[in-house]
N, C-alpha and C positions, 0 to 999 in steps of 0.2 A: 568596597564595590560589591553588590550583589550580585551572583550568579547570572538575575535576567540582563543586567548588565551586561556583564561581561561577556556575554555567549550570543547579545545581542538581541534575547528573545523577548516579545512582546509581552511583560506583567500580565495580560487575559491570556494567554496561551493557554489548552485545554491541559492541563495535567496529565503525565503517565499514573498510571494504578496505583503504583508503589508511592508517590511521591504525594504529600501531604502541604509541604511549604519549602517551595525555592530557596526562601530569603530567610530559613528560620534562623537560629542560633546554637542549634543543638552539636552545630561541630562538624552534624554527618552531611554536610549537602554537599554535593557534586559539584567538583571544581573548585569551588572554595579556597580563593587563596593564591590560585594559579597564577601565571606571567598568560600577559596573550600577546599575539602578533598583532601588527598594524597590515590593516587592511590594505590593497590596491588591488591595481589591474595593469598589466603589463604584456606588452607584445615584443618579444624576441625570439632569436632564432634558437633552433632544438640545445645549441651548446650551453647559451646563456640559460636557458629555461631547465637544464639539468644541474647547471653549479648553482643557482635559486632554491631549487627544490632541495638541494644538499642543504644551503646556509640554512633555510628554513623549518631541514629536518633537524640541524646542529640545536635549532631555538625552539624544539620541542613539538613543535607543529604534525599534522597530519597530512601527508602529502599524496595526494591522488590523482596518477598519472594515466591520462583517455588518450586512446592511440587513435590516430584517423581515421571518422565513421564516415562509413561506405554509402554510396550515394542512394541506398533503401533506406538511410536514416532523413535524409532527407526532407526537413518540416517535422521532425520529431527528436530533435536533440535536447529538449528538456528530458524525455524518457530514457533518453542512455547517458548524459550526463549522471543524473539520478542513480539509474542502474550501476557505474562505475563503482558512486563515492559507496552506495550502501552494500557493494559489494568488498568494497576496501573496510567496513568499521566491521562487519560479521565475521571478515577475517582475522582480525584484530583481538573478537569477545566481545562488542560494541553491542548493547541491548537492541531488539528490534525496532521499527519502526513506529509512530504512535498511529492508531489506526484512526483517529479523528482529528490530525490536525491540518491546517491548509498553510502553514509555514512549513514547506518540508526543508527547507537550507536553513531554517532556525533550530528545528529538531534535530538536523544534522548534526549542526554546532554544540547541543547541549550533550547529544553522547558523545561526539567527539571528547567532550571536555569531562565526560564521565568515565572516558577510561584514562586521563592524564595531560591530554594533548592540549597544546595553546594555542590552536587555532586550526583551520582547515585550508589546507593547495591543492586548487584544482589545476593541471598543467594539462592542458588541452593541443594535441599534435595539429596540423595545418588542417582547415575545410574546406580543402580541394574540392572534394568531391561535391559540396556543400553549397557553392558558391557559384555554380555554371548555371543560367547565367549571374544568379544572386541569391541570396541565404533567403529564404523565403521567409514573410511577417512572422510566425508561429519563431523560428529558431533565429531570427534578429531580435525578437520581443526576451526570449530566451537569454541569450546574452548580456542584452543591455540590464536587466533584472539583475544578472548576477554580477554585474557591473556596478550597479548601483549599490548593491549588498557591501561589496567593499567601503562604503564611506565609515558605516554606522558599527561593520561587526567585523571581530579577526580571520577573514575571509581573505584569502592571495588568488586570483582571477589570473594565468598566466596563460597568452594566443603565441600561435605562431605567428611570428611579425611579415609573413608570406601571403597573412590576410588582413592586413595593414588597410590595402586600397578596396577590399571586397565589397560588392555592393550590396549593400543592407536599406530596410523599411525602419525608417523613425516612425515620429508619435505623426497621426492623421494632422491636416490643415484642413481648414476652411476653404469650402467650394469657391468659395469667392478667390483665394488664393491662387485656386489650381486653373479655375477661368480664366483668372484676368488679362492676362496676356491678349488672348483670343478675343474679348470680350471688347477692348480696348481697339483691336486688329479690324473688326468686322461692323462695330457700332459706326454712326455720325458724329463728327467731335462732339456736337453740342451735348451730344448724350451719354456721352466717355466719363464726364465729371463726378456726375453720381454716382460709379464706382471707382471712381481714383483710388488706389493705395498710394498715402503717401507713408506711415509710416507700416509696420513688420504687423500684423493681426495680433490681438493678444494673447494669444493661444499658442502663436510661435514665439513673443515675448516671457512667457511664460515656460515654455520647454526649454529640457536641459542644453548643455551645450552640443550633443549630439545631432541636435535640429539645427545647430545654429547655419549650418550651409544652406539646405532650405527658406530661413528666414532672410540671409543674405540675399539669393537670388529668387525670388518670391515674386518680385515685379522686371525681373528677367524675361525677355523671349523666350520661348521653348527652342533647345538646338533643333535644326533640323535632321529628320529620321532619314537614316539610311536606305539608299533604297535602289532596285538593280533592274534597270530599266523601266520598272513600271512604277504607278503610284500608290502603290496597297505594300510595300517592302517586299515583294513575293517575288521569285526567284524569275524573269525572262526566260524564254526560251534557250532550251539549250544548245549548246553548239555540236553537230555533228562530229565525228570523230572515226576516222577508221584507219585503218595501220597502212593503208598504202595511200594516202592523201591526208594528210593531217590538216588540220583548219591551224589557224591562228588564233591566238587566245585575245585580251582584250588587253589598248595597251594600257602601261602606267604612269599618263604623262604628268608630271606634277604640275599643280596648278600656275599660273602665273606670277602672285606675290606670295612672300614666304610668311610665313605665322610671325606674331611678334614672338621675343625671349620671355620666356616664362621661369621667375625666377625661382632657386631652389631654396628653401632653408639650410642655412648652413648647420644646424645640430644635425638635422637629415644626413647630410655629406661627413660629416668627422663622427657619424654612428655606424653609419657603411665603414666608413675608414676603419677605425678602432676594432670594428670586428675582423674586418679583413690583416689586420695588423699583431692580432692574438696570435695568428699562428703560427707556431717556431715548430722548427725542425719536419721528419718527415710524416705526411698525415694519412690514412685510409682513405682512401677513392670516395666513401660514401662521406667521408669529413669535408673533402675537397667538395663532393657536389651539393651538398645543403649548402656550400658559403658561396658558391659556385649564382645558385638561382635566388639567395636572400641575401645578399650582397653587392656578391660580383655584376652579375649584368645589371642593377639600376644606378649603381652608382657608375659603371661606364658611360650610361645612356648621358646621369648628367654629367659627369666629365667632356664626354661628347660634346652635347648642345655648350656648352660654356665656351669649348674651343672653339665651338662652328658658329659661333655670335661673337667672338671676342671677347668672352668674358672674363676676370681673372679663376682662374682655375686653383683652390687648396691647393698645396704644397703637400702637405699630409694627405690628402687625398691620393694625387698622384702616385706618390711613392707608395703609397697601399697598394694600389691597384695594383701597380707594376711588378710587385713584390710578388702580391700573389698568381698574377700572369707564370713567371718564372718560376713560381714553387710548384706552378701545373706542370709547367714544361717538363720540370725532370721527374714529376712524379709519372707523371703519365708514359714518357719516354721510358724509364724503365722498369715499369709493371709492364707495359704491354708483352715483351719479348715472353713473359711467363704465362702470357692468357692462355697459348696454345701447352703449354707443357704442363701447369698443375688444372684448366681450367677452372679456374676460380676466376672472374670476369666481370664488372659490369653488364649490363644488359646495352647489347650491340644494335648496329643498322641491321646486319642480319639477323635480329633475331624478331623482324619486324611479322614475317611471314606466322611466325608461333604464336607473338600476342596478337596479332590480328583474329587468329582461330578462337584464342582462348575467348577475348573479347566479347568474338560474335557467340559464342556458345553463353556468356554471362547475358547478355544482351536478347537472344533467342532470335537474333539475326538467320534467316536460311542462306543467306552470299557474305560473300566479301569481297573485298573491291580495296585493292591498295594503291594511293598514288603521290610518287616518288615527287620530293621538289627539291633538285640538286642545288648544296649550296643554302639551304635555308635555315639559320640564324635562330638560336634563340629568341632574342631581342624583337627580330622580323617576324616569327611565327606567334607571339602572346601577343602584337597589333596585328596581325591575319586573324587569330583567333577571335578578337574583340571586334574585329570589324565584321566579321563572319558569323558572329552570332545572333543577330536582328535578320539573314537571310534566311535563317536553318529556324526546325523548331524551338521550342525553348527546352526540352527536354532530350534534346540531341544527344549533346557530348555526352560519352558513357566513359570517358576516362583520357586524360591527357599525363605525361611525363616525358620523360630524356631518354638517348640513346647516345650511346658511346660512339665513333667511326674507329676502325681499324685503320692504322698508321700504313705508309702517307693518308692525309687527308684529301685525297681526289677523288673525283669520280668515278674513273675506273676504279679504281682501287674498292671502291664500296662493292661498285657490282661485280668485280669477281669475287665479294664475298658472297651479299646474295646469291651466287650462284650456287659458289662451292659449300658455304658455310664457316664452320669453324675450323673445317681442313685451311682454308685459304688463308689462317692464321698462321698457319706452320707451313707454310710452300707457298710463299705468295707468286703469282705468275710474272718474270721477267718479260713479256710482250705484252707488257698491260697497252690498249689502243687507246687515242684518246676522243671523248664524245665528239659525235660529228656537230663540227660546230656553226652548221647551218640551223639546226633545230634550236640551237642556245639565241642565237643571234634572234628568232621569229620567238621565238618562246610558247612554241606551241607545244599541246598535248599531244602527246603520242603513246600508243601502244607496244610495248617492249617485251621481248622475253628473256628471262635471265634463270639461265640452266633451266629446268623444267617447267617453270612455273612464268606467270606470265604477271605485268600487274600497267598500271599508268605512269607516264611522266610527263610532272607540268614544268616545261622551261624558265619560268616566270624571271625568279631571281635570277636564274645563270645571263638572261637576255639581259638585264638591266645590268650585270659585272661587265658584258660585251661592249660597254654604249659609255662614252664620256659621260664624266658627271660637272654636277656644277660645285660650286666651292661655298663654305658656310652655310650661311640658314638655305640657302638653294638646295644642298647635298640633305640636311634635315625635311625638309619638306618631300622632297622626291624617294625618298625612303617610309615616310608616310604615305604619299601616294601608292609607291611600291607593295605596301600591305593593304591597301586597299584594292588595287588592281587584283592582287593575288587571293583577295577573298572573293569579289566577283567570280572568276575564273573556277574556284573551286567549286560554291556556288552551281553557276552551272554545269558543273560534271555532275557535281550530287544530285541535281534533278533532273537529268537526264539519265542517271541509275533507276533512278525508282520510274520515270516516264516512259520509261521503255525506246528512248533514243539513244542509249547506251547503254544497253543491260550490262548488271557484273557478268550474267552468266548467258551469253550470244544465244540468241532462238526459244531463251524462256522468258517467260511473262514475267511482268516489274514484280517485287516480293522484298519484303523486307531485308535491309542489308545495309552492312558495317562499311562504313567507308574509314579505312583508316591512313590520314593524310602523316608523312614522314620526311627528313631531310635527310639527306646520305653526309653529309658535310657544313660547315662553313667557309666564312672567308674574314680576312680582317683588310683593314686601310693602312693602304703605307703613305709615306709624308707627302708622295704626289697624291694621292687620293684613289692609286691604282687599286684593286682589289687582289690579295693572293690567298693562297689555300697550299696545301701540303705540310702544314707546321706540325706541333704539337701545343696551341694555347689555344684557353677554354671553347672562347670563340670558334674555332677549326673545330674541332674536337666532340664537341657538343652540340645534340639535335634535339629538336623539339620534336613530338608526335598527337596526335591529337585524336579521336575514335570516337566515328556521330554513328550511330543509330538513325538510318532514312526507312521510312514507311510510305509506298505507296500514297496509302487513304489521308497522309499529311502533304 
């Protein structure tokens, strides 16, 4: 096998200086002889993608690890992909770059394999930041390129499996495609015909399997768009608010019939499992929370719907779950006692008020604007956030992650942390009161102060723990309503920030500001379908946070 072979690279490639003939025979050509990896592309979570990069360092490979690029990369992640590997071969002694060639992941390959290595791994960390609200054409085209490089050359492609469901730009359709829905919608039958699709355009018959969802639903209706009172998706007026009359927020009544069951892939379910199932004995807080949000809560979600439609539910599954439910309990149970004594911590509910600053200072926000939603859910807050992003601009979210709650998991208990801080770790106060729970029950916003500082609370969730629920796909449905209710409502707080019906900052003009939305808690489901909180499992324990950048002149 020849070099261009084996390194993948294209026989017209432009030659380095020094090199005369790839394929000579003279003995001295580069690589010559070597083992190479088999290509792929792979998405799993940070643990899998670290024992990968080990087996494939064992097998002689190049292994090049990109940590999560920050949301200025943004429609430019072929340039720091690039910037990574070519700063990993220089480190190495890897000859420089060739200054005339336009295969640069082919060039890569052939130094790579000219300082010994059989292949190259790129091990790329989650694109959080990347993905709000979707990987833009420029760094999806990006991807799938280096996606497709695995078929042909010893190239290992390794995603965090966190961007599993990310939304991404395949290859263009035919206008005719994107119309026809509409076209079909607004014509006379008789004149519907001449454009019938009855089979896929060939252009999506023709694209990889990447399109193939596209080609699937092609002569689909368009869903309908979201949208919050008016008909343009733009946010309604917003609701008034002031600390001695609070208004009512908008309710969450779930619609009348439930969705049908939508079934899951079982490889899907016993992949969650087996991850969740790796872990023996006791593990780091930051081990617990990677498995914690690439695990744990999707494969809950479908455990969930399975029991709430009567479905059979894994076996394996279950016992994963459960297992790892209880490995949180006692890890977390007793790390906490030491948060206050070595301070070494997770990043807390109280520590909302810091990265809120930090935030708006990254952001160039002049306010901030914090508003509490007691009792809100992982699970709850990533369909708040997806329901809430067609309301907000597209360039909003400046950053979303987790927060820890300080044990008990209740309400009070958060806000005298807020108040106090990290003191309230080590003295927690014996007359904790508890939320008045006329405000839970209406679920309105309200204006609070907690020790010095002042910030929002939207009742939304805790109203909906107050209120009988319905049972099976009833209890599913009304929990989707429930994040949809909860986005409107945010929604219009956020435009009434920048509209000057409720400044972050009383008596000055609307001005760019961070809103940064946060949970103090959760809650889980007991066998009646009651709601409780005060535990230590993940659910209780664990909060979502979310941080939009609003602009007036948007």
């Amino acid at each position: 096998m020849s070099l261009t072979d084996a390194a993948g690279i294209s026989p017209t490639r432009d030659t380095h200086p020094d090199e005369t003939d790839l394929d000579g025979d003279d003995g001295g050509t580069y690589g010559q002889g070597l083992p190479s990896i088999e290509g792929t592309v792979e998405l799993a979570s940070a643990e899998y993608r670290e024992r990968r990069c080990l087996e494939l360092l064992g097998d002689g490979a190049l292994v090049v690890r990109v940590p999560s690029p920050s949301r200025a990369i943004r429609g430019r992640l072929e340039g720091y992909l690039d910037d990574a590997i070519e700063g990993r071969l220089l480190a190495l002694g890897a000859a420089g770059p060739h200054p005339h060639t336009a295969d640069k992941l082919g060039d890569q390959l052939f130094r790579a394999r000219a300082i010994g290595a059989a292949g190259l791994v790129l091990s790329v960390d989650a694109l959080s930041e990347l993905r709000c609200p979707a990987l833009t054409p420029e760094d999806s085209g990006t991807l799938a390129t280096l996606a497709y490089a695995t078929h042909e050359r010893p190239f290992v492609l390794l995603l965090d499996d966190d961007d599993r469901n990310a939304p991404a730009y395949g290859h263009p359709i035919p206008l005719v495609a994107l119309l026809h829905p509409r076209l079909i919608a607004t014509q006379p039958a008789q004149e519907a015909a001449p454009v019938t699709i009855s089979d896929p355009p060939r252009a999506l018959e023709a694209s990889p399997s990447i399109d193939a969802e596209h080609a699937q639903h092609a002569d689909e209706p368009p869903a309908p768009e979201r949208t919050l009172e008016t008909a343009h998706g733009r946010p309604a007026l917003p609701v008034v608010v002031e600390a001695s009359e609070p208004e009512p927020m908008a309710e969450t009544e779930a619609p009348e019939e439930s969705r049908p069951y939508v079934p899951v892939d079982r490889d899907v379910v016993l992949a969650h499992a087996r991850a969740l199932s790796d872990v023996r004995g006791p593990q780091p807080l930051a081990v617990l929370r990677s498995l914690f949000l690439s695990h744990y809560v999707p494969l809950g979600e479908m455990l969930f719907e399975s029991r709430a439609y009567g479905m059979p539910v894994e076996t394996r599954a279950a016992t994963a779950f459960a297992g790892f439910r209880r490995s949180f309990e006692r890890a977390y149970s007793d790390a906490f006692p030491t948060f206050a004594l070595t301070g070494k911590r997770p990043k807390m509910v109280f520590d909302a008020f810091e990265e809120a600053t930090r935030l708006a200072r990254m952001a160039g926000a002049r306010a901030t604007s914090l508003l509490l939603v007691p009792s809100l859910r992982v699970d709850i807050g990533e369909r708040t956030h997806e329901a809430l992003a067609p309301m907000l601009p597209e360039d909003a979210l400046v950053e979303s992650g987790i927060l820890f709650a300080a044990l008990p998991t209740s309400s009070a208990r958060q806000e005298d942390t807020l108040a106090r801080g990290a003191l309230a770790l080590a003295s927690p106060r014996p007359d904790e009161s508890l939320p008045d729970p006329e405000w839970h029950a209406r679920g309105a916003l309200r204006r609070i102060r907690v020790g010095p500082r002042d910030l929002y609370s939207l009742d939304t969730v805790a109203a909906f723990r107050a209120q009988p629920h319905g049972r099976g796909p009833e209890l599913v449905t009304e929990l989707e309503a429930l994040a949809d209710g909860l986005a409107v409502n945010i929604a219009r707080h956020a435009h009434g920030l920048v509209s000057g019906k409720t400044p972050a900052v009383p008596g000055r003009a609307p001005e760019r500001t961070l809103l940064f939305v946060f949970g103090d808690h959760g809650f889980t489901f007991g066998e009646d379908l009651a709601t409780h909180d005060g535990g230590a499992s993940p659910e209780e324990v664990i909060v979502p946070y979310f941080a939009y950048a609003l602009d007036p002149s948007n």
